[in-house]
C-alpha positions in Angstrom: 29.4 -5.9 3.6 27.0 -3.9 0.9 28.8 -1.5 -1.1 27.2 1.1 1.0 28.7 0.6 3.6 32.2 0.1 2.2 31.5 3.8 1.0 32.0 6.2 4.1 31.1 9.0 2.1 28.0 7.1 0.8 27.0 5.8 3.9 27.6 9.0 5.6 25.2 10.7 3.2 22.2 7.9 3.3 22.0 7.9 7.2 21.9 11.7 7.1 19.0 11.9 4.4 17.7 9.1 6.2 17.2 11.1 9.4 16.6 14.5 8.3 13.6 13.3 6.4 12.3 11.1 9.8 13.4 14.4 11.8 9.9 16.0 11.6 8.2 13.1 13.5 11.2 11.9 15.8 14.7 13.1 16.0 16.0 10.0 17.9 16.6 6.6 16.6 17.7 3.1 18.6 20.2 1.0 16.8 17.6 -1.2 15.1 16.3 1.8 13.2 19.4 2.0 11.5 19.3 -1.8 9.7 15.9 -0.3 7.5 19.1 2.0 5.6 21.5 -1.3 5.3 18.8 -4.3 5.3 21.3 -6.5 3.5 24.1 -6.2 6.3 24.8 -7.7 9.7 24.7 -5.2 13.1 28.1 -5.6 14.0 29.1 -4.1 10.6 25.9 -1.4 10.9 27.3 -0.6 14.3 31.0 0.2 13.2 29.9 2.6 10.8 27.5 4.7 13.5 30.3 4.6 15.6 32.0 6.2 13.2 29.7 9.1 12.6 30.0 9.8 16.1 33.2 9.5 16.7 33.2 12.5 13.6 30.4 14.6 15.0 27.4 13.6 12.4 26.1 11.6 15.4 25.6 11.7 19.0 24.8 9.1 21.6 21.4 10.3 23.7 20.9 8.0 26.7 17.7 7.7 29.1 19.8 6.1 31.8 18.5 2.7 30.5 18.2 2.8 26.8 20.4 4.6 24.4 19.7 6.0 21.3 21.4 8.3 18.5 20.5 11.8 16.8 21.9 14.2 14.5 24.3 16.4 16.3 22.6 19.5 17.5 18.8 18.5 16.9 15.8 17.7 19.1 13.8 19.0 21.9 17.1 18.4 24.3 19.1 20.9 22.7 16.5 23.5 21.7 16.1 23.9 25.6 19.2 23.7 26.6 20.3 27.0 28.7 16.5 27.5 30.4 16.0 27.1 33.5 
């Protein structure tokens, strides 16, 4: 495992960056998005840390009924029209 992702803080921080600077062309992101922040470690390792970040709020799951994908808590089209009918 990179020293990145030993680092919760550190890993916390770089998939936050990561995604706040995508955010202005796409605010959701499958699984394989994430291994372009840790290229040098394996999924399984990559997937414990998300998991994490949702479990803690940073993240949340977004599913289309066949696909899921994740987001930063409290962006993207879903929640900015949430309440309209």
């Amino acid at each position: 495992m990179s020293e990145l992702l030993d680092n919760k803080e550190a890993a916390t921080k770089a998939v936050v960056d990561w995604m706040t600077k995508k955010s202005k062309t796409k605010t959701k992101f499958y699984f394989k998005d994430f291994s372009k922040i840790f290229p040098d470690d394996k999924p399984r390792a990559i997937k414990k840390v998300v998991n994490t970040l949702v479990s803690d709020g940073v993240l949340e799951y977004w599913s289309s009924g066949s696909t899921t994908m994740y987001g930063l808590k409290g962006s993207g089209i879903q929640h900015e029209s949430e309440g309209e009918e």
